[in-house]
C-alpha positions in Angstrom: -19.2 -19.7 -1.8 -20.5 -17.5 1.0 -24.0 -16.2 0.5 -24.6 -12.4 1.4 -26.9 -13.7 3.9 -24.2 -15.3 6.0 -22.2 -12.0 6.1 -23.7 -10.9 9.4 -23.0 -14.2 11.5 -19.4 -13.9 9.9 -19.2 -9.8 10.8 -19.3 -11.2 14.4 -17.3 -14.4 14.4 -14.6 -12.1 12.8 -15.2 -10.1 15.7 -15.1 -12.4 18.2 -12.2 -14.3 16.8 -10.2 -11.1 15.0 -7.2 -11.1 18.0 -6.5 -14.6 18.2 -6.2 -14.8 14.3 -5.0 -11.9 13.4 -2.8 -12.4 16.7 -1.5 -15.8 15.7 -0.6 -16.4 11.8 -1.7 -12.7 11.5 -1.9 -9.7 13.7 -0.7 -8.1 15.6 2.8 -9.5 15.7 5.1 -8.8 18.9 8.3 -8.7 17.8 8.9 -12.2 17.2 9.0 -11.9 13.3 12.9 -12.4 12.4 13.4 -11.4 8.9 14.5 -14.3 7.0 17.5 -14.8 4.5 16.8 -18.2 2.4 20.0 -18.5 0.7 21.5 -18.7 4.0 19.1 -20.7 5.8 19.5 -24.1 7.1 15.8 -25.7 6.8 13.0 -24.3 5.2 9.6 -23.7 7.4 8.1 -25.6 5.1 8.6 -29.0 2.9 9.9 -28.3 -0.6 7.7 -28.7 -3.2 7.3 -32.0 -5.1 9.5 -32.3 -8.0 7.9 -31.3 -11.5 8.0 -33.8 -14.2 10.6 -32.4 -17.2 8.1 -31.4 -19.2 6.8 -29.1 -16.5 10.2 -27.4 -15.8 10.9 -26.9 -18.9 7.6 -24.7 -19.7 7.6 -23.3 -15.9 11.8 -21.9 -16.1 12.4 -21.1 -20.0 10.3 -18.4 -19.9 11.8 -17.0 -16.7 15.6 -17.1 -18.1 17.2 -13.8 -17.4 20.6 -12.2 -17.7 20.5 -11.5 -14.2 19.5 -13.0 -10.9 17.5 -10.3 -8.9 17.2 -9.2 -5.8 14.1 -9.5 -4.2 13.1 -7.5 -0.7 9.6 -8.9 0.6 7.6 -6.6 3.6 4.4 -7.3 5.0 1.8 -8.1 7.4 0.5 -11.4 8.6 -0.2 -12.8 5.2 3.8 -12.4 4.4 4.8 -14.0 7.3 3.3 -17.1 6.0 3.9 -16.9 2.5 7.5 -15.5 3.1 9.4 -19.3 2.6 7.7 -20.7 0.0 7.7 -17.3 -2.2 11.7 -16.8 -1.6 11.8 -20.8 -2.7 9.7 -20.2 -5.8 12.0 -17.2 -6.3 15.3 -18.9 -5.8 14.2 -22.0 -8.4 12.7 -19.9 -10.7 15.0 -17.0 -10.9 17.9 -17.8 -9.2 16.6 -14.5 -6.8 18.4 -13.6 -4.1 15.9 -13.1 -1.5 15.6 -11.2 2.0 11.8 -11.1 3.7 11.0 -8.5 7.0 7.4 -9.4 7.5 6.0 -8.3 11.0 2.0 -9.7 11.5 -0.4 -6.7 12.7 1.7 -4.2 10.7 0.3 -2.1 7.7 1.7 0.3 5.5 2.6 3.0 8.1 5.0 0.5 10.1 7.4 0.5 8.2 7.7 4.4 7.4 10.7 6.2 8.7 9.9 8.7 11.4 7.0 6.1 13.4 9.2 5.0 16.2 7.5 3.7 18.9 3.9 3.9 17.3 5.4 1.3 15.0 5.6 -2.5 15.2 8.8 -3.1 13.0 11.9 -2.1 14.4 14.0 1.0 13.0 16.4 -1.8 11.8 13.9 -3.2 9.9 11.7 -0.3 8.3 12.0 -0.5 4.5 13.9 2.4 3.6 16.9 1.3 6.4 16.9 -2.5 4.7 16.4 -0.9 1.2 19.6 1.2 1.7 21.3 -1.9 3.7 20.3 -4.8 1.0 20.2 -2.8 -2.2 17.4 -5.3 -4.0 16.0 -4.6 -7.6 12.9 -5.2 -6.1 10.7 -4.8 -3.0 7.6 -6.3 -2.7 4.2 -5.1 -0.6 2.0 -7.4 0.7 -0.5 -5.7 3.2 -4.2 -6.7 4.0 -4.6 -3.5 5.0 -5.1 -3.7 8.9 -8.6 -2.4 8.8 -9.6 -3.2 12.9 -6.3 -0.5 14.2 -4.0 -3.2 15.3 -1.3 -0.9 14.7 -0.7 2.0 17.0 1.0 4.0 14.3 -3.0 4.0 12.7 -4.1 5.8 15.3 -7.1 4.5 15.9 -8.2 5.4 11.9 -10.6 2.1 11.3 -12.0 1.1 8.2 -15.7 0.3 9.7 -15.9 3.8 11.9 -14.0 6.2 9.9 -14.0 4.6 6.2 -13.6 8.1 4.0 -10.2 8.8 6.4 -8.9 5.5 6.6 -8.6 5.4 2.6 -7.4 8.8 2.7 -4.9 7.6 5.6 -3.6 4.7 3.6 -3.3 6.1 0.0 -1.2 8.7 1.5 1.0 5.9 3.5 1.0 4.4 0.0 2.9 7.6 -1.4 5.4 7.7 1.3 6.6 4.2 1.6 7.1 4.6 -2.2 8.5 7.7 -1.7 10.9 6.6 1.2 11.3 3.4 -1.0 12.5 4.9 -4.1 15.3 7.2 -2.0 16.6 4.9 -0.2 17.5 3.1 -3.3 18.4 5.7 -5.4 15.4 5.2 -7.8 16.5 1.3 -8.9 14.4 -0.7 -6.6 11.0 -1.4 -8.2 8.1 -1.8 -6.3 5.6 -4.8 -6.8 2.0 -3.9 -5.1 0.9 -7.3 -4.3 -3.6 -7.1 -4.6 -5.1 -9.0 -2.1 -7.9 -11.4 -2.4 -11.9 -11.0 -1.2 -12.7 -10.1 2.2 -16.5 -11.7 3.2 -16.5 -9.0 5.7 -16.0 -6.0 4.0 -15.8 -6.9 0.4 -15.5 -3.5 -0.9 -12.9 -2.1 1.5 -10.0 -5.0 -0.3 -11.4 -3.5 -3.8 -10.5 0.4 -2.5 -7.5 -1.0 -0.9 -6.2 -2.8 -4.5 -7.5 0.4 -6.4 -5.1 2.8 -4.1 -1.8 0.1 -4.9 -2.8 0.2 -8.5 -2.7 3.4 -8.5 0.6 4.3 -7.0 2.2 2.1 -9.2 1.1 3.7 -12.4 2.3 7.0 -10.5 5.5 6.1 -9.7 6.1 3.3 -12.6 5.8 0.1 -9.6 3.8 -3.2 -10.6 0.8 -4.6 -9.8 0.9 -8.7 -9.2 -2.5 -9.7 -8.9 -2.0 -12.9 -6.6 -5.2 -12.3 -4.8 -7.1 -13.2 -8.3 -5.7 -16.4 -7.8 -7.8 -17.3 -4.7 -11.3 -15.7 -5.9 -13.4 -17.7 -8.2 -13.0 -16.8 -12.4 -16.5 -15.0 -12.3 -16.4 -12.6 -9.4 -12.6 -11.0 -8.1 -14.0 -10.0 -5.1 -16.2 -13.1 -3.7 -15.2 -14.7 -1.5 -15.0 -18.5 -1.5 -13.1 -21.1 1.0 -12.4 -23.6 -1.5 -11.8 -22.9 -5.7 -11.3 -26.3 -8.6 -8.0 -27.6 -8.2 -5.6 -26.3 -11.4 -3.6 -28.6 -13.4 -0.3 -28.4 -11.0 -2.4 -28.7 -8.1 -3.8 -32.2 -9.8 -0.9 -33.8 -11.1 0.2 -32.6 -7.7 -2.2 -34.9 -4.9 -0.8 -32.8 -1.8 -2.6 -29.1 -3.6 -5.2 -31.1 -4.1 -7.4 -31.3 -0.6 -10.5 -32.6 -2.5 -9.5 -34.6 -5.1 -12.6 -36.5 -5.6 -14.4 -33.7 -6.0 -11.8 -31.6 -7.8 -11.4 -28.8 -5.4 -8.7 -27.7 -3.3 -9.2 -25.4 0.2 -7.9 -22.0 0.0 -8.4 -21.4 4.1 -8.7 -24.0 7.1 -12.4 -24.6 7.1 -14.6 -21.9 9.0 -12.2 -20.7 11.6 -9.8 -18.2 9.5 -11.2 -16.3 6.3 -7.8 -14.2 6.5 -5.2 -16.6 6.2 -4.1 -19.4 3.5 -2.1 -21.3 5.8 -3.8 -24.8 6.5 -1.7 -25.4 9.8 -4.0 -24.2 13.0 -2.9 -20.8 14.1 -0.5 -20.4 17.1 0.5 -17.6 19.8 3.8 -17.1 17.7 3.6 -15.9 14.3 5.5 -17.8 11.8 5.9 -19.1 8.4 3.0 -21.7 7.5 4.7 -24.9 8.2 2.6 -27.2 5.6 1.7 -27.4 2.2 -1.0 -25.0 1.0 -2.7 -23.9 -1.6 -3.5 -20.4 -1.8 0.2 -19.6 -0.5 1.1 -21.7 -3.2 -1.4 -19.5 -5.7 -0.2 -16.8 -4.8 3.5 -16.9 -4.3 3.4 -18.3 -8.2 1.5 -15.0 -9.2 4.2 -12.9 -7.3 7.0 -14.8 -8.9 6.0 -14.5 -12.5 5.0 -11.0 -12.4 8.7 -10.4 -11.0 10.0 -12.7 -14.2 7.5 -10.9 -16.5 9.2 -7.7 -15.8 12.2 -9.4 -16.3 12.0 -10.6 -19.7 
């Protein structure tokens, strides 16, 4: 767990370091984030996950069982571009979904608004009301860290650490208009899902405001809440940050979500040199989808799914 005391040396690695990370699994993205369909891909970025004994199927898919496959729409930043295969194949086994992701890395909320145009980093093709309209899905889920450094030009410059009280104001009121654009494009059936994000060292209450403003849209305009970034904080503290948690039960009957298992624990985040990201594959120039086995993708892309098949029982 880090100490408060280490926050500072971190405040400037994160400096130092924030373009090449948030450049390379994360932001910003250049264009070279192609939407991916799963059903109709060829080979997955990443292996398929090892096969459950019958007892685990059986308690992992009968409570999922639905009359209906949905249809599942997933938009985001950095942190979807590398969860994006592994939640459409949890989606896919579990559910039966069909699944379409658009993530672009750098973007936040405002990128994918209609009316941004060049300030934006997703393409008009590619903005959620045009794919809503285009893909019709039951659902569309948000995953967005919240581009707190201005990445994005469509921001404005609006930064978390200079101008906090209008950067909260900026993004709650993004927050109403994607729903918004969301909910009209789709004629009022697509639901929402706000996915909450997990502890940032950095700014630790900034992810907190940012989860309180998705939590509150949704209980405006009847969305849900999946909490996946609970799933990579420790039990006692939601908002501490930690690089590795205890392994669960999958993850030890399961050796490869297990990086420590002689000590029980399993690494959330590749060692020191990326507090952002759960992909354990060294980040590249190109974003992409992680292309191993990890963890916290793994955590999370569960918590997505079964809040989906909750709300489909």
């Amino acid at each position: 767990m880090r100490k408060r005391t280490g926050t500072r040396s971190l405040w400037g690695a994160g400096v130092l370091t924030g373009v090449l990370l948030l450049g390379a699994c994360g932001d910003p993205g250049a264009g070279d984030a192609a939407p991916a369909d799963l059903p109709e891909a060829s080979t997955p970025a990443t292996p398929p996950e090892p096969s459950a004994t019958p007892r685990e199927r059986a308690a992992r898919d009968a409570p999922d069982k639905s009359s209906r496959a949905p249809k599942v729409l997933y938009l985001g930043d950095s942190l979807a571009m590398e969860n994006q295969v592994v939640l459409g194949q949890q989606l896919k086994s579990r559910l039966g979904a069909r699944y379409r992701s658009a993530p672009y890395s750098g973007t936040t909320l405002c990128d994918y608004l209609d009316g941004t145009g060049e300030d934006s980093l997703v393409p008009d093709k590619d903005k959620a009301a045009a794919l809503v309209r285009a893909q019709r899905p039951d659902y569309v889920v948000l995953q967005f860290w919240g581009n707190a450094w201005g990445y994005t030009p469509c921001m404005k410059g609006i930064t978390y650490d200079k101008r906090r009280a209008e950067y909260l104001d900026r993004y709650a009121a993004d927050a109403r208009r994607l729903a918004a654009q969301i909910r009209g494009a789709g004629g009022g059936r697509a639901r929402v899902v706000w996915v909450l994000q997990g502890p940032d060292p950095i700014t630790p209450d900034r992810v907190r405001r940012v989860n309180a403003i998705y939590q509150a849209q949704a209980r405006a305009t009847g969305g849900l809440v999946a909490d996946a970034g609970r799933t990579v904080a420790p039990g006692a503290d939601r908002y501490t940050w930690v690089e590795k948690l205890p392994c669960t039960a999958y993850e030890r009957a399961h050796p490869e979500y297990c990086t420590e298992p002689g000590a029980g624990l399993t690494a959330l985040h590749r060692e020191k040199d990326d507090y952002l990201h759960f992909c354990l594959a060294p980040t590249t120039a190109k974003s992409r989808p992680c292309p191993v086995r990890s963890p916290g993708i793994r955590r999370m892309a569960e918590a997505v799914t079964s809040r989906v098949a909750s709300d489909l029982r």
